[in-house]
C-alpha positions in Angstrom: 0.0 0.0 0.0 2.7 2.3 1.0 4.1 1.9 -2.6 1.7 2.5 -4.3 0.9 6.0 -2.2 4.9 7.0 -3.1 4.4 5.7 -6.5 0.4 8.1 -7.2 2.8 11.5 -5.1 5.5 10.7 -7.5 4.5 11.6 -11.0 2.2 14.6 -9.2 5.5 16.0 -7.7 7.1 15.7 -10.9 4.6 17.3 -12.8 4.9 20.4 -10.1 8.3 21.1 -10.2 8.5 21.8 -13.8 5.3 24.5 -13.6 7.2 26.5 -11.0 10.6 26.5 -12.5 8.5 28.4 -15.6 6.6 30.7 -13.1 10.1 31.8 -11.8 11.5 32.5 -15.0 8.9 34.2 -16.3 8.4 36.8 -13.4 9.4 40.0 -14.2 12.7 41.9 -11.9 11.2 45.0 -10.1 12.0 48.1 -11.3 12.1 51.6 -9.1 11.2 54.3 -10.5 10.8 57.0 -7.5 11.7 57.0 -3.4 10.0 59.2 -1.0 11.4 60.9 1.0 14.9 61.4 -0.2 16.0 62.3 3.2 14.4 59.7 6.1 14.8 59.2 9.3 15.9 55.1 11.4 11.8 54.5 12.3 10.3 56.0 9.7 8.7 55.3 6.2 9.9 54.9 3.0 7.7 54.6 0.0 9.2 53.0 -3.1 7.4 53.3 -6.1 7.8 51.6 -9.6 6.5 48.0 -11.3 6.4 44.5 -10.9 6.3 44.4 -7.1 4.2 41.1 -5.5 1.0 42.3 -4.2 0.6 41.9 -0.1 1.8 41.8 2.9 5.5 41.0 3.7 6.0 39.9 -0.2 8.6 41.9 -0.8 12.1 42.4 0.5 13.8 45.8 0.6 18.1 45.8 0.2 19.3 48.4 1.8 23.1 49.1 0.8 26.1 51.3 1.5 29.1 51.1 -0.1 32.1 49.5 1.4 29.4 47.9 4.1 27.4 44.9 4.3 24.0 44.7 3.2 20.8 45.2 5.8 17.4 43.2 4.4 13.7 44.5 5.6 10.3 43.3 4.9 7.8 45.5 3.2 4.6 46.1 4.8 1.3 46.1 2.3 2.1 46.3 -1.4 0.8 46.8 -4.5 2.2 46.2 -7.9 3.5 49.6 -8.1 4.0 50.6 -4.5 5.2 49.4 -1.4 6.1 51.0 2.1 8.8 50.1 4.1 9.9 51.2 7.5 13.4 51.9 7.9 15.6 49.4 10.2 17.4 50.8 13.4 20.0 48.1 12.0 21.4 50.8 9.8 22.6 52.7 12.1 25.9 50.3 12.6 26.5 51.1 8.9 26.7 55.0 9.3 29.6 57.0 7.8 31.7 57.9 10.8 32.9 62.0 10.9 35.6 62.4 13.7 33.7 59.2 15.2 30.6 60.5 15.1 27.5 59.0 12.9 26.1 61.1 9.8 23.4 61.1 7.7 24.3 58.3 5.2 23.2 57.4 1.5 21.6 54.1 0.9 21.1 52.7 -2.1 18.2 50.1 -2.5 17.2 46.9 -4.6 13.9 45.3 -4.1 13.7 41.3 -3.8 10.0 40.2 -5.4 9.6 37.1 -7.1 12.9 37.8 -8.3 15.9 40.3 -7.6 15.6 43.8 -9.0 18.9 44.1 -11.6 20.5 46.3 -9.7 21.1 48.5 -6.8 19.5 52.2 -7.2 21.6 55.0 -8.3 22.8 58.3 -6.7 19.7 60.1 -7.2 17.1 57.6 -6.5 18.7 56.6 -3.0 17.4 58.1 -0.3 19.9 59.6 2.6 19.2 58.2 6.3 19.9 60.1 9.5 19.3 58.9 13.4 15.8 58.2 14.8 13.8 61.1 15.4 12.7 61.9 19.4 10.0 60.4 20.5 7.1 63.6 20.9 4.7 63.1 24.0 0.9 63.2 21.6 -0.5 65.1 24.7 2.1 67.8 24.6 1.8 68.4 20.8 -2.1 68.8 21.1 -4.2 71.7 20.5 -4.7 71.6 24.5 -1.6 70.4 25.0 1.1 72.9 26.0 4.8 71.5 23.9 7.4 74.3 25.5 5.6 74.4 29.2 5.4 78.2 28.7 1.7 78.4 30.0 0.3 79.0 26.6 -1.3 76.5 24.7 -0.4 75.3 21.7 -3.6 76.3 19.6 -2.9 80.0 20.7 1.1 79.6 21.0 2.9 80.4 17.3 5.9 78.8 18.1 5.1 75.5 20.0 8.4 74.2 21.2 10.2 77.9 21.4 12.5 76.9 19.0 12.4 80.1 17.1 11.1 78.6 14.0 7.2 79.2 13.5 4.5 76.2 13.7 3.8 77.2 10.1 7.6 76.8 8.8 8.3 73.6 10.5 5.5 72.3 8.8 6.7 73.7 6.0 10.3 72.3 5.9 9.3 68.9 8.0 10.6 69.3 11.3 8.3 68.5 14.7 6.7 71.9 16.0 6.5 69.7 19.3 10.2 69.7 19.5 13.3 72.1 19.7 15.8 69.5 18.1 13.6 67.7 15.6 16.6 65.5 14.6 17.8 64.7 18.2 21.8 65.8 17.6 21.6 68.7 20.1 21.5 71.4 18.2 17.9 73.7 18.0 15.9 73.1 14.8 15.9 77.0 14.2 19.7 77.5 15.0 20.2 74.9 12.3 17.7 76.2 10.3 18.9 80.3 10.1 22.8 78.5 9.6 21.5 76.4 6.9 20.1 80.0 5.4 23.0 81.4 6.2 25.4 79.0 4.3 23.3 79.1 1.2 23.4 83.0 1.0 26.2 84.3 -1.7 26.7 87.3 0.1 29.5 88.4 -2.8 26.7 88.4 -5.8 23.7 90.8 -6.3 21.0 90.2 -6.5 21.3 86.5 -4.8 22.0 88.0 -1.1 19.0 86.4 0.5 18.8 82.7 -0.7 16.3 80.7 0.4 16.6 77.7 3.2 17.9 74.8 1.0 16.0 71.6 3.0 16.8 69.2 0.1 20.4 69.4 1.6 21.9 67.5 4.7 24.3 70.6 6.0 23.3 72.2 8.6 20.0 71.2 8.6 17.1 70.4 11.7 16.1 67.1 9.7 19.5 65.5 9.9 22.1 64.9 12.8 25.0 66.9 12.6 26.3 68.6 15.4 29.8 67.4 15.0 30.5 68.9 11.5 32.0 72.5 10.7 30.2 74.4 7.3 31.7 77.5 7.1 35.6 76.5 8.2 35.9 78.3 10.9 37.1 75.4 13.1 34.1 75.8 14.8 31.2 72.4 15.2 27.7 73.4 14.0 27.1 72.7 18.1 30.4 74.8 19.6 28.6 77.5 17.6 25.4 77.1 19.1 27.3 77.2 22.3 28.6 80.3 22.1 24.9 81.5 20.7 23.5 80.8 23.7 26.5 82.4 25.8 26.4 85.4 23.9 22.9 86.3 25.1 22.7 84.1 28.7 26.1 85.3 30.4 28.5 87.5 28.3 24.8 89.7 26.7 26.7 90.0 23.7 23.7 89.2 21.9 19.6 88.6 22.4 18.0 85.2 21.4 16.8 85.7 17.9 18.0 83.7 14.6 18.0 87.8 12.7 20.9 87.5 12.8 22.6 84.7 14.8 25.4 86.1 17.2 26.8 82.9 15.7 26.1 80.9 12.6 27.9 78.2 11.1 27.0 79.8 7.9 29.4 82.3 8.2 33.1 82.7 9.7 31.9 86.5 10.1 29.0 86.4 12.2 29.1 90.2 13.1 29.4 92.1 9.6 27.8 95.2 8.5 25.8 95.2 5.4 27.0 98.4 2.9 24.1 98.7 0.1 26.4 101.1 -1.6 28.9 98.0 -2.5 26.7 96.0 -5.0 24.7 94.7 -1.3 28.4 93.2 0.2 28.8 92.2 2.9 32.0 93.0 5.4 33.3 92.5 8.7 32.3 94.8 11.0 34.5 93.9 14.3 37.7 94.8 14.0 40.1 94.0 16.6 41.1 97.2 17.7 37.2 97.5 19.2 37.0 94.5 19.9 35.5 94.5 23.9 36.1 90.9 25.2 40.5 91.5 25.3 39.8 94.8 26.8 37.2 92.8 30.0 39.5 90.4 30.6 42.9 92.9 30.7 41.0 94.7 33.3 40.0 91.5 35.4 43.4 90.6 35.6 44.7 93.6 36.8 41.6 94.2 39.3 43.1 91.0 40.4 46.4 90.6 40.4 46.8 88.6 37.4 48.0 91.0 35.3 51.6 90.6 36.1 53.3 87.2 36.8 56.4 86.1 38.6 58.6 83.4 37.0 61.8 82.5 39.1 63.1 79.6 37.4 66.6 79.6 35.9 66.8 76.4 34.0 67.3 76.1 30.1 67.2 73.1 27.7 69.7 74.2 25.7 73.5 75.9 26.4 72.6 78.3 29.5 71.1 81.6 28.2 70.5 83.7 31.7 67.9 82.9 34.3 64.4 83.6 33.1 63.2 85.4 36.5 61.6 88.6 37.5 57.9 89.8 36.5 56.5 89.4 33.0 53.3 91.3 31.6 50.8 88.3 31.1 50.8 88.7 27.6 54.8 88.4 27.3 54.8 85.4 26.2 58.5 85.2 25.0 59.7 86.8 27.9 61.9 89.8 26.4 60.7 92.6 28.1 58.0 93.8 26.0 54.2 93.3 24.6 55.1 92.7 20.9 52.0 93.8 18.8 51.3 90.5 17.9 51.0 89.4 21.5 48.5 92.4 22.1 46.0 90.4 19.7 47.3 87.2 19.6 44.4 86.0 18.1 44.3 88.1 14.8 45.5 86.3 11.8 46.4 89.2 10.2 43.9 90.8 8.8 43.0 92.6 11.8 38.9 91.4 11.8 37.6 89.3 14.6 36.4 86.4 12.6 34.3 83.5 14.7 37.0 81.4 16.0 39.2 84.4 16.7 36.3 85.7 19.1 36.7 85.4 23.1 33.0 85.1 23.7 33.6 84.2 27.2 36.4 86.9 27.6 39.0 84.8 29.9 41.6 85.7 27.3 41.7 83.0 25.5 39.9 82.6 21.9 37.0 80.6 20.7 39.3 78.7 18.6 42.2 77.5 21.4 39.3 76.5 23.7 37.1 74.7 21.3 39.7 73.1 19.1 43.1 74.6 19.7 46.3 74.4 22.4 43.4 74.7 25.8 41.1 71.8 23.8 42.9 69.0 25.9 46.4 67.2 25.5 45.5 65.5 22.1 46.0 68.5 20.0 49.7 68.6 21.3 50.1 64.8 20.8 49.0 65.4 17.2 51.1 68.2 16.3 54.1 66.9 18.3 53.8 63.0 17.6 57.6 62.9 18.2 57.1 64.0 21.8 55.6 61.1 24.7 52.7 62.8 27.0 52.8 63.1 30.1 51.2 60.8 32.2 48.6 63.0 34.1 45.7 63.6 32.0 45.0 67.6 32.6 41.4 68.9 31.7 41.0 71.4 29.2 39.0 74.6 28.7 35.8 75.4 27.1 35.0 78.2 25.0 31.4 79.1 26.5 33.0 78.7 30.6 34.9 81.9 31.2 36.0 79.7 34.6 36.1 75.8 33.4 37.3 74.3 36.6 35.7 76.8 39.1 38.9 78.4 41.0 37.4 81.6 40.3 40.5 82.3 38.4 39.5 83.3 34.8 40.9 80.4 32.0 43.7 82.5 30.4 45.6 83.4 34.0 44.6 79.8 35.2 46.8 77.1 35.0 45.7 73.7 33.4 49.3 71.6 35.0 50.1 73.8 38.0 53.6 74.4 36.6 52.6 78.7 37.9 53.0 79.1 34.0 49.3 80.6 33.0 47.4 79.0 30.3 47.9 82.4 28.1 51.7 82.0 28.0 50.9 78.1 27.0 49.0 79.0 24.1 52.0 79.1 21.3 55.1 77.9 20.8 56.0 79.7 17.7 55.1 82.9 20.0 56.7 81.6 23.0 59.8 81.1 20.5 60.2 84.3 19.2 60.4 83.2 15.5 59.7 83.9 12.6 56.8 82.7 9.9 59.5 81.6 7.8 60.8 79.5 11.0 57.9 77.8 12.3 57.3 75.9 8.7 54.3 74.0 8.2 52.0 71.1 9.7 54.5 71.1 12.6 57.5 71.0 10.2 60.6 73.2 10.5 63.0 74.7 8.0 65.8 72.4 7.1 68.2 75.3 7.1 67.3 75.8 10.6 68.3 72.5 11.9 72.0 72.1 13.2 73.4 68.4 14.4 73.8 67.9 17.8 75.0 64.7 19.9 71.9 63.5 22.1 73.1 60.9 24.0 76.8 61.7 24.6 78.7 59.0 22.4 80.5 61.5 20.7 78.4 61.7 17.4 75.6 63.9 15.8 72.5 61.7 15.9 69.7 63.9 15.5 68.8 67.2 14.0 67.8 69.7 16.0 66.6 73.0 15.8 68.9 76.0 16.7 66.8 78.1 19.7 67.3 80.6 22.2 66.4 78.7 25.2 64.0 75.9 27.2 61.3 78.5 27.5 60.1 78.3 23.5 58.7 74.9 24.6 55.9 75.6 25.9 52.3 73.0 26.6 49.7 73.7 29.0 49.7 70.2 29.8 52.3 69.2 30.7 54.4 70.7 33.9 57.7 69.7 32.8 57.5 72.5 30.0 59.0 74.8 29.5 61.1 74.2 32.6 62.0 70.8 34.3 62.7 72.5 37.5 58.8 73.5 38.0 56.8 72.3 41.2 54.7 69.9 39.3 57.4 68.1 37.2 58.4 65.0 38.6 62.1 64.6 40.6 62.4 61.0 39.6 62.0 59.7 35.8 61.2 56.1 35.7 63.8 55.0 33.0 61.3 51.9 32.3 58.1 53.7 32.7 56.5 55.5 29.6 59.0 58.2 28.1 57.4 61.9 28.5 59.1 65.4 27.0 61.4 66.3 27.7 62.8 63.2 29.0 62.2 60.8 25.9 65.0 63.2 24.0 62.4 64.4 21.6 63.3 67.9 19.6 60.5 69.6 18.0 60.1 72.8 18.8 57.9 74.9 16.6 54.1 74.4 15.8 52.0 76.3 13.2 50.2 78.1 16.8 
């Protein structure tokens, strides 16, 4: 009995296989034609139109695919022939381009899996870019009743929901959540981004194309896409330092008021204070220039109200042959100790053009700029272990300064007379080698490079032979880092007396010479 049962399924199996091998074939590959939106958010929807989809639900598969990474599969929800919705996977989120280890909006390109594979993978202007998960909004909060910004006014009667800056109307307009102040959850107001974004796009060198409008097709710097970490206009300055130093300028230093016309600080602009001159074809200029500059001028007079404004070094050891003891009192801003305030070290921020451009601004007036707080020689010891890779750090980690904390550790001692490694050098005379150095342009060379014809042999380690090139300099003093206590001078209270000859190697005990930075 059983086989004749095996023997009736046989030629009935047979006669399947055959029929769906043909099916197969014979399907057509989907095709896309159009992807909305182009820019989406981890959560939400995508919906992909074109032909040859398989009608219903979780028929079709979704390929979602960056290049150089692996590729992440998802299940379409309903579909029709021509159209089909798929949410977007958190699982993309491990594939993200990284930016300074940070996750950006990133471009996927799709290919859909029906009854058989779609050809090919979409192309650059088809594929949709993906940023983080938006915020959750609380439904309450955002309804007509509700009250999103908790200023006591509710929302039906309240133009500006989450007090964001940016009208109910225009985040409607452009996408964002009038429910929330950071629609895409990167820490950095929807209408700060929005007014930079505005900013960026304006040519302010062409008339009539002064005003452009807000370009929200583009990912930079935008409310619908995470990007705190990024720097548009060059300034050195992160789309979220500059909001920083917003918010400073009109909470502490009242620089500013809170509005986005203008921004106090954009990063759309390098010149965030410029005067507008119709009578030069609408261009604009830079209207600060250093000599009026307030913020030098507050912090000169705090240090002398103070006692700061003077400072006593008494050491009298050098690095090189012995060039006199480095004692007595030097002005503050002496920073190569010869007597005198050069007029570089009276602005030593300017790059020589003599305007106060964003990153050359002291917002929070402790004499230090936004640019050596945020990024520069007070952002923490890894911008001297990347300018000076031949040197070892020193083994206690010092904090650094921030640009938008006139007092970062709370001493009550103002950042630029503080003293990050206790070596009773201040911060301000830690700022610059080449300026501590007393050189030249010509001398300090580029990307931490120096001038060949400066260099001179000299014997390092006493065997009676030139082993390294060094370069020729007046004295220990030029070698300057707020971080660590053993520079300039060895002989300082926080440098160590013993030098553990099989412990980590630290300047200037690891007989590294490099002398002169591009600061």
């Amino acid at each position: 009995m059983l086989t004749a049962l095996v023997a009736l399924a046989a030629p009935a199996t047979a006669g399947a296989a055959p029929h769906a091998t043909t099916a197969k074939h014979t399907a057509k590959a989907p095709v896309v034609t159009s992807i909305a939106p182009k820019h989406v958010a981890v959560g939400q929807t995508l919906t992909v139109r074109g032909r040859h989809f398989r009608v219903g639900r979780l028929k079709n598969t979704v390929v979602f695919k960056r290049k150089g990474a692996r590729a992440v599969f998802a299940k379409a929800d309903v579909s029709t022939k021509k159209v089909l919705r798929v949410k977007v996977p958190a699982t993309l989120q491990k594939f993200f381009v990284l930016e300074a280890g940070n996750p950006v909006p990133t471009r996927f390109r799709l290919r859909i899996l029906a009854a058989r594979f779609g050809k090919r993978f979409t192309g650059r202007k088809l594929s949709p870019i993906v940023s983080g998960p938006m915020p959750t909004v609380d439904q309450v909060a955002q309804s007509a009743d509700g009250d999103c910004d908790k200023d006591g006014i509710k929302n039906r009667d309240d133009a500006d929901d989450d007090n964001d800056l940016l009208s109910d109307a225009t985040e409607l307009a452009i996408g964002t959540v009038p429910c929330s102040a950071d629609s895409d959850g990167d820490g950095v107001e929807d209408g700060f981004e929005f007014q930079s974004a505005k900013d960026l796009n304006d040519d302010e060198y062409q008339n009539p194309n002064q005003n452009l409008p807000y370009p929200g097709k583009r990912p930079y710097p935008n409310p619908l896409y995470a990007d705190a970490s990024r720097d548009f206009d060059g300034d050195s300055l992160t789309l979220a330092d500059e909001q920083a130093l917003w918010r400073y300028s009109y909470t502490t230093s009242h620089t500013a008021t809170r509005t986005l016309a203008p921004l106090s600080y954009s990063d759309g602009m390098q010149f965030s204070l410029f005067s507008y001159e119709d009578g030069d074809h609408g261009r604009r200029h830079p209207a600060q220039p250093f000599s009026t500059y307030p913020m030098q001028a507050r912090f000169l007079a705090w240090a002398a109200g103070n006692g700061y404004a003077q400072v006593r070094l008494s050491t009298s050891t050098t690095f090189d042959a012995p060039v006199g003891a480095v004692n007595g009192l030097y002005d503050l801003r002496d920073v190569d100790l010869d007597g005198s305030v050069s007029a570089s070290e009276i602005n030593p921020a300017d790059d020589g053009d003599g305007w106060v451009n964003d990153s050359e601004r002291d917002e929070d007036a402790d004499g230090l700029s936004n640019y050596v707080e945020f990024r520069g020689p007070l952002s923490g010891a890894r911008y001297w272990a990347s300018c000076y890779s031949l040197e070892g750090a020193f083994p206690n980690e010092y904090a650094g300064t921030r640009g938008d904390d006139a007092d970062s550790d709370g001493d009550g001692i103002l950042d630029g007379a503080d003293d990050q490694d206790h070596d009773d050098i201040p911060n301000l005379m830690e700022v610059s080698r080449t300026e501590a150095s007393h050189v030249s342009d010509r001398e300090a060379g580029v990307d931490c490079r120096v001038d060949p014809a400066l260099l001179v042999p000299k014997d390092l380690d006493g065997d009676g032979q030139p082993d390294q090139q060094v370069l020729r300099h007046p004295g220990q003093f030029g070698r300057i880092n707020p971080f660590n206590p053993c520079l300039p001078f060895r002989d300082s209270r926080t440098c160590p007396r013993f030098v553990e000859i099989d412990g980590t190697p630290y300047a200037p005990f690891d007989l590294s010479v490099n002398w002169v930075s591009l600061q």
